[in-house]
Structures are given as C-alpha cells and as structure tokens.
PDB file of N, CA, C and O in Angstrom, chain B, residues numbered from 101:
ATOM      1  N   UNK B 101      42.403  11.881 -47.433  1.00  0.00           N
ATOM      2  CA  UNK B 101      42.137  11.247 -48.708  1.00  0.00           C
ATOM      3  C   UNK B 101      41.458   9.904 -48.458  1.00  0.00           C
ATOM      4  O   UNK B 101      41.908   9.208 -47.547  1.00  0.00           O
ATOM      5  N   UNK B 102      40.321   9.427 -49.243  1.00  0.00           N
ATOM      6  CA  UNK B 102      39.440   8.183 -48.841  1.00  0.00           C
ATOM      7  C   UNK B 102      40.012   7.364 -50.388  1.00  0.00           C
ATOM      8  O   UNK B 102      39.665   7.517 -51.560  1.00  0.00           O
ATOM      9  N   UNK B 103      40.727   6.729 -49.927  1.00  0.00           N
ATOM     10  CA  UNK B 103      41.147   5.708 -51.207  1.00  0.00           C
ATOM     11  C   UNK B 103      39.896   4.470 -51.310  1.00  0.00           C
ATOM     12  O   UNK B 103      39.975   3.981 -52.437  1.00  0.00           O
ATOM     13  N   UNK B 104      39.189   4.052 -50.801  1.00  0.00           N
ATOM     14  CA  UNK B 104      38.150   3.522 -50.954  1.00  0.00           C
ATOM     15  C   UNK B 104      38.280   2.079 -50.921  1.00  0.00           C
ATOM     16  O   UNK B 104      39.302   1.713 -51.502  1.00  0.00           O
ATOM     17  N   UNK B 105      37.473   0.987 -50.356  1.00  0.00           N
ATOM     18  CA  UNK B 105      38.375   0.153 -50.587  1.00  0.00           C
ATOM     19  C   UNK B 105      38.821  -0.851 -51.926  1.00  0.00           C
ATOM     20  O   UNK B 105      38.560  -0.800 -53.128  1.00  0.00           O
ATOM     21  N   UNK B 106      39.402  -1.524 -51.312  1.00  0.00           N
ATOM     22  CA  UNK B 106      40.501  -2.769 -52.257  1.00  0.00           C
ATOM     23  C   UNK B 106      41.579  -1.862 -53.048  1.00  0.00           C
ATOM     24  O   UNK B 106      42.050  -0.752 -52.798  1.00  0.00           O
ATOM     25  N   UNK B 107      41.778  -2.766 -54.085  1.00  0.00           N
ATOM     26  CA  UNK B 107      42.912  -2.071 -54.756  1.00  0.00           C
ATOM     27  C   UNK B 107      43.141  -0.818 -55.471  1.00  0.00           C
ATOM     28  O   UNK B 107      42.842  -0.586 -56.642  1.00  0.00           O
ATOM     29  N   UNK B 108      43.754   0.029 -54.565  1.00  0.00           N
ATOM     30  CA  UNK B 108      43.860   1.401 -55.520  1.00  0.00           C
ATOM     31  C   UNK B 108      44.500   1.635 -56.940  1.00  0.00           C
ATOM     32  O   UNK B 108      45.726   1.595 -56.840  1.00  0.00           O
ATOM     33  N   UNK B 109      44.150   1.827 -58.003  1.00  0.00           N
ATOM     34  CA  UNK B 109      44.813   1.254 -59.591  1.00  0.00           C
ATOM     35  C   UNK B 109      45.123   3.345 -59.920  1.00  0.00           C
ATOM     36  O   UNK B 109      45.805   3.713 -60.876  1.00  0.00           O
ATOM     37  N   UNK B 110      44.537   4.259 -59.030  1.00  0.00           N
ATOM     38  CA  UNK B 110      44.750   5.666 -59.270  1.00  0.00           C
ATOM     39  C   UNK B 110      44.430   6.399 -57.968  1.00  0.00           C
ATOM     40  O   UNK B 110      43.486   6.494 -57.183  1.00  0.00           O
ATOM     41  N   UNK B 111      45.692   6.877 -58.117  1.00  0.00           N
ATOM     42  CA  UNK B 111      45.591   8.284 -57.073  1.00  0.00           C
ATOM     43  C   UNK B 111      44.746   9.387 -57.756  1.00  0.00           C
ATOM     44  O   UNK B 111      44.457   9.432 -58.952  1.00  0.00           O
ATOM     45  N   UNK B 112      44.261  10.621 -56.404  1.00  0.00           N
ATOM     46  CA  UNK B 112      43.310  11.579 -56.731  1.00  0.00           C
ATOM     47  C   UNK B 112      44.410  12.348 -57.594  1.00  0.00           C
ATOM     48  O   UNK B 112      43.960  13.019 -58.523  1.00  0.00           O
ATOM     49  N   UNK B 113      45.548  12.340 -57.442  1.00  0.00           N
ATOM     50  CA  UNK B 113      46.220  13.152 -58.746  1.00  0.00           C
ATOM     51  C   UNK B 113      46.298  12.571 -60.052  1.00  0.00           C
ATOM     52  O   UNK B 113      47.178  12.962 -60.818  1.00  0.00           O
ATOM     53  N   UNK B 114      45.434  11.630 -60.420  1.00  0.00           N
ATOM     54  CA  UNK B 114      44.982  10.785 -61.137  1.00  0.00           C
ATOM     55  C   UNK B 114      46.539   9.965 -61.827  1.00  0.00           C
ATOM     56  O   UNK B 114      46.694   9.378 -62.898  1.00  0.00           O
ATOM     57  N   UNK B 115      47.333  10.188 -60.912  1.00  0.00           N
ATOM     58  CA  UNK B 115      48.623   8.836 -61.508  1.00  0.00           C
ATOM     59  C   UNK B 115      48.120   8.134 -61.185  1.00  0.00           C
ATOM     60  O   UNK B 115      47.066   8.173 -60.550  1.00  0.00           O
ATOM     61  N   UNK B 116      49.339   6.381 -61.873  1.00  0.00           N
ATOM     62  CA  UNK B 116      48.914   5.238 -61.700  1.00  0.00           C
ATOM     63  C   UNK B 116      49.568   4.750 -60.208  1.00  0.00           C
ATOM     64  O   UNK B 116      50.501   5.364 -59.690  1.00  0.00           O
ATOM     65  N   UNK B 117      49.006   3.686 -59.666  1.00  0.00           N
ATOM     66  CA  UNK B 117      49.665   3.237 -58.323  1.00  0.00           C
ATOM     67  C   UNK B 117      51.010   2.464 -58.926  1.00  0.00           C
ATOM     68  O   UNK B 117      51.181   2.019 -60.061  1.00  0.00           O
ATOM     69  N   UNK B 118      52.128   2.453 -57.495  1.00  0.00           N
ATOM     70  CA  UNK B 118      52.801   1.494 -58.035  1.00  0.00           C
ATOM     71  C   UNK B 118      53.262   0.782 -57.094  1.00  0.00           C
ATOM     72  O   UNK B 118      53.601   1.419 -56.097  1.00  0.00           O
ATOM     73  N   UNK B 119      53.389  -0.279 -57.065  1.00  0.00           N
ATOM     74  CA  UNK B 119      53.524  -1.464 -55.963  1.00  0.00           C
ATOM     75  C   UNK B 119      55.575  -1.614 -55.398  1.00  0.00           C
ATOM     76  O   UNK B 119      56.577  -2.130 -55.894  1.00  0.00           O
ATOM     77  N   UNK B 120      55.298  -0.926 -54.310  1.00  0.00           N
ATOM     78  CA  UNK B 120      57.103  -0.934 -53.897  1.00  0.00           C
ATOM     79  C   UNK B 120      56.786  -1.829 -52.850  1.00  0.00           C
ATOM     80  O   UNK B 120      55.639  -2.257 -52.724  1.00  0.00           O
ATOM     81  N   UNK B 121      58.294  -2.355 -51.600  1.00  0.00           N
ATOM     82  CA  UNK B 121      58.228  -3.185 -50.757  1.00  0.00           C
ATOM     83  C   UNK B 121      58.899  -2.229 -49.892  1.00  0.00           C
ATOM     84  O   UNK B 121      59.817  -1.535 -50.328  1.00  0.00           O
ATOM     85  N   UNK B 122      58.466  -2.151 -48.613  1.00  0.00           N
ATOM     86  CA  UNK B 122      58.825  -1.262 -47.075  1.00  0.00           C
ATOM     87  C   UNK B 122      60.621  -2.129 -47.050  1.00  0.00           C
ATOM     88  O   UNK B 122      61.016  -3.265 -47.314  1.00  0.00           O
ATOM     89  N   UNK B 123      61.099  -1.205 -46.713  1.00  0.00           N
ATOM     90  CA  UNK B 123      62.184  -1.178 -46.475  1.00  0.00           C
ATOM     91  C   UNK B 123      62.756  -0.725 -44.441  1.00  0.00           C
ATOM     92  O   UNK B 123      63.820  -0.655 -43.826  1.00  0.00           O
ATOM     93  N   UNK B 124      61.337  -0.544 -44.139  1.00  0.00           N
ATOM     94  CA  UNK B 124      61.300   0.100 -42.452  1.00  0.00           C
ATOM     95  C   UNK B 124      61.607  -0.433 -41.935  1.00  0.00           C
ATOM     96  O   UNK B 124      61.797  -1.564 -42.384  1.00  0.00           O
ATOM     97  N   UNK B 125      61.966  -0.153 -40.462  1.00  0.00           N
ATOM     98  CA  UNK B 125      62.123  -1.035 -39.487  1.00  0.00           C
ATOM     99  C   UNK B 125      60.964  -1.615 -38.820  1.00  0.00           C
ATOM    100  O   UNK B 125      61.135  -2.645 -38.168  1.00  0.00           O
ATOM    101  N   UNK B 126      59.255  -0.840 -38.936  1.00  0.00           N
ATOM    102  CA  UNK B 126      57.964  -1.047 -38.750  1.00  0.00           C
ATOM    103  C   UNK B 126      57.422  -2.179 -39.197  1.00  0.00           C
ATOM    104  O   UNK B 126      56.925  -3.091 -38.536  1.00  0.00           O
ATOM    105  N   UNK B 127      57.601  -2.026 -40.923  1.00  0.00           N
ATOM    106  CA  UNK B 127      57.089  -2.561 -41.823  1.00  0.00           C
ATOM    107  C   UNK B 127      58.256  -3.712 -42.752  1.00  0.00           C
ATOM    108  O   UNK B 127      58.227  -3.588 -43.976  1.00  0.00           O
ATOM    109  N   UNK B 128      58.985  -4.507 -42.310  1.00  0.00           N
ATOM    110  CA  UNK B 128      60.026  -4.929 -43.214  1.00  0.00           C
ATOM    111  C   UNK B 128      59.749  -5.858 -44.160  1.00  0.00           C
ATOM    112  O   UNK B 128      59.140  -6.831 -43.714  1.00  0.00           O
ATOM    113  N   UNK B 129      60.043  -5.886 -45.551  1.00  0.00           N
ATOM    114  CA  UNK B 129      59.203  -6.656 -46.498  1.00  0.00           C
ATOM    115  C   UNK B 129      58.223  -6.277 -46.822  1.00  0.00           C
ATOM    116  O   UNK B 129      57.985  -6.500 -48.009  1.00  0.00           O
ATOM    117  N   UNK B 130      57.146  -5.537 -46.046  1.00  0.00           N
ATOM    118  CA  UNK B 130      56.137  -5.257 -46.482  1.00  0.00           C
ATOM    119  C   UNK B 130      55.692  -4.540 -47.721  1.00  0.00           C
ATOM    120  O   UNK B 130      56.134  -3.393 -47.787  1.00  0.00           O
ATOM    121  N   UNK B 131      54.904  -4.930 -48.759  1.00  0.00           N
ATOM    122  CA  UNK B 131      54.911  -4.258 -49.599  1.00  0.00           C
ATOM    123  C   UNK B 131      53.339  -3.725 -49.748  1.00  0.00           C
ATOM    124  O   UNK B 131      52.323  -4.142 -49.192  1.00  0.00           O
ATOM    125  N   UNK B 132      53.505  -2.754 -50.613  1.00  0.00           N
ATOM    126  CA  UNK B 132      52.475  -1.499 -50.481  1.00  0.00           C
ATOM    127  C   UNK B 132      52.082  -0.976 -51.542  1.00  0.00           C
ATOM    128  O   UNK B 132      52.980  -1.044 -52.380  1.00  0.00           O
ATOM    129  N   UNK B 133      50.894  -0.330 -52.045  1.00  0.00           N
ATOM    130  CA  UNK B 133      50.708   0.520 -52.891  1.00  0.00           C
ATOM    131  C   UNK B 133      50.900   2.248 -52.768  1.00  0.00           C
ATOM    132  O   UNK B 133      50.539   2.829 -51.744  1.00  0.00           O
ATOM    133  N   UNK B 134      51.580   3.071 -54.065  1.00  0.00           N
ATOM    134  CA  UNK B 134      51.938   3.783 -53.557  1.00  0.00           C
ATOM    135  C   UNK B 134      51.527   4.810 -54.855  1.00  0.00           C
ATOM    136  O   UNK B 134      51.690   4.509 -56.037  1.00  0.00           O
ATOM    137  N   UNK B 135      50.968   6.065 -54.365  1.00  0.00           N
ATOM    138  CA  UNK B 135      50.929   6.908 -55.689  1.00  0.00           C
ATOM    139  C   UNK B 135      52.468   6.832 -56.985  1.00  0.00           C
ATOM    140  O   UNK B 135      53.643   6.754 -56.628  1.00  0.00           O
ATOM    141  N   UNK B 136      52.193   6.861 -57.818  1.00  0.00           N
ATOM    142  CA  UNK B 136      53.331   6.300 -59.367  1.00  0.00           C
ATOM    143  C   UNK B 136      54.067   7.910 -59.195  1.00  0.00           C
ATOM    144  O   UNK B 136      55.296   7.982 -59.182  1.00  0.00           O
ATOM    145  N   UNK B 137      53.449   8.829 -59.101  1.00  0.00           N
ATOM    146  CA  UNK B 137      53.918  10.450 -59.493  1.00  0.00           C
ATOM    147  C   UNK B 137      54.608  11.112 -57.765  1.00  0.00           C
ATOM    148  O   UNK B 137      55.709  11.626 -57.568  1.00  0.00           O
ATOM    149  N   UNK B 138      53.746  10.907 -56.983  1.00  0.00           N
ATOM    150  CA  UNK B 138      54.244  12.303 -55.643  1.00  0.00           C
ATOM    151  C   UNK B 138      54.249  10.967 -54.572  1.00  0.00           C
ATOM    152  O   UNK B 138      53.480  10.039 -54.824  1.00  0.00           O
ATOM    153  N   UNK B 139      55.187  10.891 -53.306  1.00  0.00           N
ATOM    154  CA  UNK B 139      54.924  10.302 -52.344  1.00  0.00           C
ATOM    155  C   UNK B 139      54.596  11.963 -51.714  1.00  0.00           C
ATOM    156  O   UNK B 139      54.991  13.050 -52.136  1.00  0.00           O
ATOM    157  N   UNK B 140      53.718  11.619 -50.548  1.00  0.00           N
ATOM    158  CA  UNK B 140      52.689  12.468 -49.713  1.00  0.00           C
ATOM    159  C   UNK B 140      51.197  12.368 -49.056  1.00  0.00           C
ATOM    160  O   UNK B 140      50.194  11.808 -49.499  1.00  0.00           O
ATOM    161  N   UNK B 141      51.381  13.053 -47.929  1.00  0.00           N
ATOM    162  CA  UNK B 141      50.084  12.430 -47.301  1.00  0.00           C
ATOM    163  C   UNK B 141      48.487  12.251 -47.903  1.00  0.00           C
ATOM    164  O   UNK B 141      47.556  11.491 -47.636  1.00  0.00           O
ATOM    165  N   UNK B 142      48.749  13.677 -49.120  1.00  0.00           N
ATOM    166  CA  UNK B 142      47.514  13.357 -49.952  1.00  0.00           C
ATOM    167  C   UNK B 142      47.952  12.994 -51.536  1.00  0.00           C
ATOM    168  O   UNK B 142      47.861  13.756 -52.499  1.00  0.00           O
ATOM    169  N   UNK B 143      48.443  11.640 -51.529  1.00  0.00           N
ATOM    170  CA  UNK B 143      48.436  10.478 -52.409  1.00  0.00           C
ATOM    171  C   UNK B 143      48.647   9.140 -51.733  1.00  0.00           C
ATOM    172  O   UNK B 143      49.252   8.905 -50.687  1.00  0.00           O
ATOM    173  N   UNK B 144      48.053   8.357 -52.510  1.00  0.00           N
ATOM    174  CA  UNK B 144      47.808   6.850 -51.926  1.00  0.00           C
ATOM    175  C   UNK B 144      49.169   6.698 -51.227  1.00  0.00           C
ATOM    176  O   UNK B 144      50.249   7.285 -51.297  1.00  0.00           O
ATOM    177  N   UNK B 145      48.584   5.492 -50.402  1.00  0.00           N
ATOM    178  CA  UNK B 145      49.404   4.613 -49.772  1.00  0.00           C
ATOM    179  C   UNK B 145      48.774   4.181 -49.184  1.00  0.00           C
ATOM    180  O   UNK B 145      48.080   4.852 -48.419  1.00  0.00           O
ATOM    181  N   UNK B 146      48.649   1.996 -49.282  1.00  0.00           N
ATOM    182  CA  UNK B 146      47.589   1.548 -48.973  1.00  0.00           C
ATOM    183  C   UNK B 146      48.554  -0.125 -48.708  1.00  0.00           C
ATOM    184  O   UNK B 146      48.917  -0.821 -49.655  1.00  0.00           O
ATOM    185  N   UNK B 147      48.728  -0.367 -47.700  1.00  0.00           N
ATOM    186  CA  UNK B 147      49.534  -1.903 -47.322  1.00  0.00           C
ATOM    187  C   UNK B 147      48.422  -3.059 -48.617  1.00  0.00           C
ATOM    188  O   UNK B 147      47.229  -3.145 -48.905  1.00  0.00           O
ATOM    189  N   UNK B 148      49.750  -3.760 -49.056  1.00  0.00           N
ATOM    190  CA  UNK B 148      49.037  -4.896 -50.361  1.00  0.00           C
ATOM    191  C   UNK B 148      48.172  -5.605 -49.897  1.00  0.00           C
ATOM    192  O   UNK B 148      47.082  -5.765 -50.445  1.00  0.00           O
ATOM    193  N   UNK B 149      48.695  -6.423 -48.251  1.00  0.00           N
ATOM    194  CA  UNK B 149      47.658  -7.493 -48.220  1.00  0.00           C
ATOM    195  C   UNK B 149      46.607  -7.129 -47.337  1.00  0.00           C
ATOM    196  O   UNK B 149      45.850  -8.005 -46.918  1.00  0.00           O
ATOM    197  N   UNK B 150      46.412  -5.429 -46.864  1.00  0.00           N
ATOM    198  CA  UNK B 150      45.182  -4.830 -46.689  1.00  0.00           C
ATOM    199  C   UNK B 150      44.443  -4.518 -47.978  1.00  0.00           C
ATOM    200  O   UNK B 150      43.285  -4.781 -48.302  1.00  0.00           O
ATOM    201  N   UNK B 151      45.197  -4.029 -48.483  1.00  0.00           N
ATOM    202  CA  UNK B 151      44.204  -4.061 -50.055  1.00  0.00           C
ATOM    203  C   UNK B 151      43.594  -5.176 -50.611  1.00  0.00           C
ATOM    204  O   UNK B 151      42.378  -5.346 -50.705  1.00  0.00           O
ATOM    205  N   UNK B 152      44.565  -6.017 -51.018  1.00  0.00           N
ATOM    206  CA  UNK B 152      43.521  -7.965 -51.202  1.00  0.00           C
ATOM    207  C   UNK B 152      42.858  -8.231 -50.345  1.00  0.00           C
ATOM    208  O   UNK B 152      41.868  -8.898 -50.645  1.00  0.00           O
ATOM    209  N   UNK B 153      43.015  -7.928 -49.137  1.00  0.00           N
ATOM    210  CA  UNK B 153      41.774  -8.891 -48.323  1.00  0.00           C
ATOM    211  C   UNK B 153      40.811  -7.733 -48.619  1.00  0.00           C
ATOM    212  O   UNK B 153      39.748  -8.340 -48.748  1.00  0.00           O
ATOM    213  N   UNK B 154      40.580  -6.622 -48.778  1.00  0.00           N
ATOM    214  CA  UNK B 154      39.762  -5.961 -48.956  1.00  0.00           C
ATOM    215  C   UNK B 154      38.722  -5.983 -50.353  1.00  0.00           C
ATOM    216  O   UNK B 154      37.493  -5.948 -50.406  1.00  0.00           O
ATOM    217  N   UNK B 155      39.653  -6.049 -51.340  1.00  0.00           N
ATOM    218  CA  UNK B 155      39.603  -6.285 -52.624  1.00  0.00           C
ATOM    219  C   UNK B 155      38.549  -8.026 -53.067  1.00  0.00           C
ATOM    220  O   UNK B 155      37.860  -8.418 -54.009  1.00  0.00           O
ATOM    221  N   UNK B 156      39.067  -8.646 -51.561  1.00  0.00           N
ATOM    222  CA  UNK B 156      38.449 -10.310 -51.624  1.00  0.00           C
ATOM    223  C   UNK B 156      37.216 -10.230 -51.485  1.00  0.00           C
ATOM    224  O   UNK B 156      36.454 -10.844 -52.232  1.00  0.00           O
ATOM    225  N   UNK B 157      36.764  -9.394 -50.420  1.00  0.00           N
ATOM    226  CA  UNK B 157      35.107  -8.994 -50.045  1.00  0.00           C
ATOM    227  C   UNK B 157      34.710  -8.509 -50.712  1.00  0.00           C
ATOM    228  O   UNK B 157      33.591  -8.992 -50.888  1.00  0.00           O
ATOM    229  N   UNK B 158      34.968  -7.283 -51.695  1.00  0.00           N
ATOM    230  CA  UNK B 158      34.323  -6.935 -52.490  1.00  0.00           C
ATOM    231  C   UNK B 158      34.003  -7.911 -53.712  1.00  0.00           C
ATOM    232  O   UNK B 158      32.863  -8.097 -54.138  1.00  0.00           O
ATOM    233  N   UNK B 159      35.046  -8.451 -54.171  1.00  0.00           N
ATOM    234  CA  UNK B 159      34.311  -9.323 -55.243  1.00  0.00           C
ATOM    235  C   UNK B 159      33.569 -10.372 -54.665  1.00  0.00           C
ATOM    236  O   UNK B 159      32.760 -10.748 -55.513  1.00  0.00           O
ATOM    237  N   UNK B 160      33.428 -11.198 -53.350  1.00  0.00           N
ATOM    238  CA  UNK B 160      32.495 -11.974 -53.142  1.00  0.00           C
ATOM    239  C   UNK B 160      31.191 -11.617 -52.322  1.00  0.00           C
ATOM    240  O   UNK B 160      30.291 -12.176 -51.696  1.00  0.00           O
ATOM    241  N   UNK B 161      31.497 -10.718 -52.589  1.00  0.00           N
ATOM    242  CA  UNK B 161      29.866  -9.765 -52.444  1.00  0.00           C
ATOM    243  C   UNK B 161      29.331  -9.873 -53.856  1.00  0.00           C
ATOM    244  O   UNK B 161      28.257 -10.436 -54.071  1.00  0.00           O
ATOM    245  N   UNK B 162      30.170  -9.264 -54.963  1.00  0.00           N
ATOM    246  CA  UNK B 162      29.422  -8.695 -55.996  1.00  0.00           C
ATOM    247  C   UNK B 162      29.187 -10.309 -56.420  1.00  0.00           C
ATOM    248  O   UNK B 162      28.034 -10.581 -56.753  1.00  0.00           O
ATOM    249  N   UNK B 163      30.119 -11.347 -56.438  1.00  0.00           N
ATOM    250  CA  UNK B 163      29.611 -12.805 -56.762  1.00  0.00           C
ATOM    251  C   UNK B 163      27.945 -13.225 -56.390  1.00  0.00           C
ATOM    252  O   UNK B 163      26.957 -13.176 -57.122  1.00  0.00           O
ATOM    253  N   UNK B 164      28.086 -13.676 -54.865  1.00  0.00           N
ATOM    254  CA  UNK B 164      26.764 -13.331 -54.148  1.00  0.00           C
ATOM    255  C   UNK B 164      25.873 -12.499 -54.589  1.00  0.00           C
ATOM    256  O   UNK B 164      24.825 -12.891 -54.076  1.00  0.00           O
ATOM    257  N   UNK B 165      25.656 -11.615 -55.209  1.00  0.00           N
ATOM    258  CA  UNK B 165      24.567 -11.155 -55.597  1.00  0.00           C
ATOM    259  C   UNK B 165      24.465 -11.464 -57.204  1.00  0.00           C
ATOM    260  O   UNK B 165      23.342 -11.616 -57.683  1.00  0.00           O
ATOM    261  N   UNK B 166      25.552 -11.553 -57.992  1.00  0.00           N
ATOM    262  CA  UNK B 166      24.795 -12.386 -59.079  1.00  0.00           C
ATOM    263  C   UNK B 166      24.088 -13.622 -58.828  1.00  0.00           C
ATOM    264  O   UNK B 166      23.006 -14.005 -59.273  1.00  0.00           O
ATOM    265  N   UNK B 167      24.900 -14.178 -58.031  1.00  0.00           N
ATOM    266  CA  UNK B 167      24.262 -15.461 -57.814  1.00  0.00           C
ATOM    267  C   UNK B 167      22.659 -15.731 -57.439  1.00  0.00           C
ATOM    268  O   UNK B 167      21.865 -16.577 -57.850  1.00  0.00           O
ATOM    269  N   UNK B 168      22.532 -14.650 -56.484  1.00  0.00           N
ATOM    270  CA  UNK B 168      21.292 -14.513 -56.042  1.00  0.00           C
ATOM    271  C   UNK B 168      20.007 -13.937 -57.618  1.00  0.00           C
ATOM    272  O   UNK B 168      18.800 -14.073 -57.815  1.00  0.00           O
ATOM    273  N   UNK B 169      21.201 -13.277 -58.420  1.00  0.00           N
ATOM    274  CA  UNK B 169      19.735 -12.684 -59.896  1.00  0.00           C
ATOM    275  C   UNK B 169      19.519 -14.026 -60.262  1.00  0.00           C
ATOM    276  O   UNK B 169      18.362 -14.404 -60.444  1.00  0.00           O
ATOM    277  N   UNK B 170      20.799 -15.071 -60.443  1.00  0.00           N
ATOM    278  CA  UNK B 170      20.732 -16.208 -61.166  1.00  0.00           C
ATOM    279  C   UNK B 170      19.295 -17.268 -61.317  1.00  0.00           C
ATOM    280  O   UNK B 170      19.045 -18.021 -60.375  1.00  0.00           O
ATOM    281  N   UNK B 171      18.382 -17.264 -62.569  1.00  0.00           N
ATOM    282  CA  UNK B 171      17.029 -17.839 -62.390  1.00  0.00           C
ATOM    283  C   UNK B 171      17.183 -19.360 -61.592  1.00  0.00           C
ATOM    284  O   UNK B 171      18.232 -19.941 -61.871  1.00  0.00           O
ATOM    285  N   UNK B 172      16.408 -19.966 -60.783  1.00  0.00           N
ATOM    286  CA  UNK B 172      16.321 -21.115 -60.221  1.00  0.00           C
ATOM    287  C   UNK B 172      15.872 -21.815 -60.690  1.00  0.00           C
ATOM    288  O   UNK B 172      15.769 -22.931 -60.181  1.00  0.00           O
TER     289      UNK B 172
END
C-alpha cells in the first residue's frame, strides 16, 4: 500500500485515519496514524512525526512555488 506522503486523512478502504500512541516496547509513546475501521498490513499506518516532517516539505514546496508565480 503507497500511502503517499505527509498526512494520511484516508485509508484505501476509504475510512478515516485515527491518531493512537504505541504502547511497544520498539516504539514507546510513539504516536501514529492508523486506519479508523481495520488494523492490517493493507491499511495505513504511518509514525506522526514521519508524517509532519513529511507533510512540512510538501507545503514548503507548494509555498515556494507560489511565491515564485508572485508578480515582481
């Protein structure tokens, strides 16, 4: 499954995501996005602050290029 990046807001089973915190011994605290309907390998699951930093580039890309239409 290619969740694509930044923040996943829908799984391909088209539920909503929902934001839980790892409870692992891997991951402790960590919190995550997670398909709302099925946990399983084909529905999301995407670590939060991989998603924001991901989510960060994309919008300052799309910034950067308005900026760049912006008349001089």
């Amino acid at each position: 499954m290619d969740i694509g990046r930044g923040i996943p807001r829908r799984c391909d089973c088209v539920a909503s995501t929902v934001v839980l915190t790892s409870n692992t011994a891997r991951n402790p605290g960590r919190r995550f996005y997670r398909c709302g309907a099925i946990f399983g390998e084909n529905h999301v699951f995407k670590l939060l602050d991989e998603a924001h930093n991901e989510e960060f580039v994309v919008v300052a890309n799309k910034l950067a290029t308005m900026e760049q239409d912006l008349p001089t």
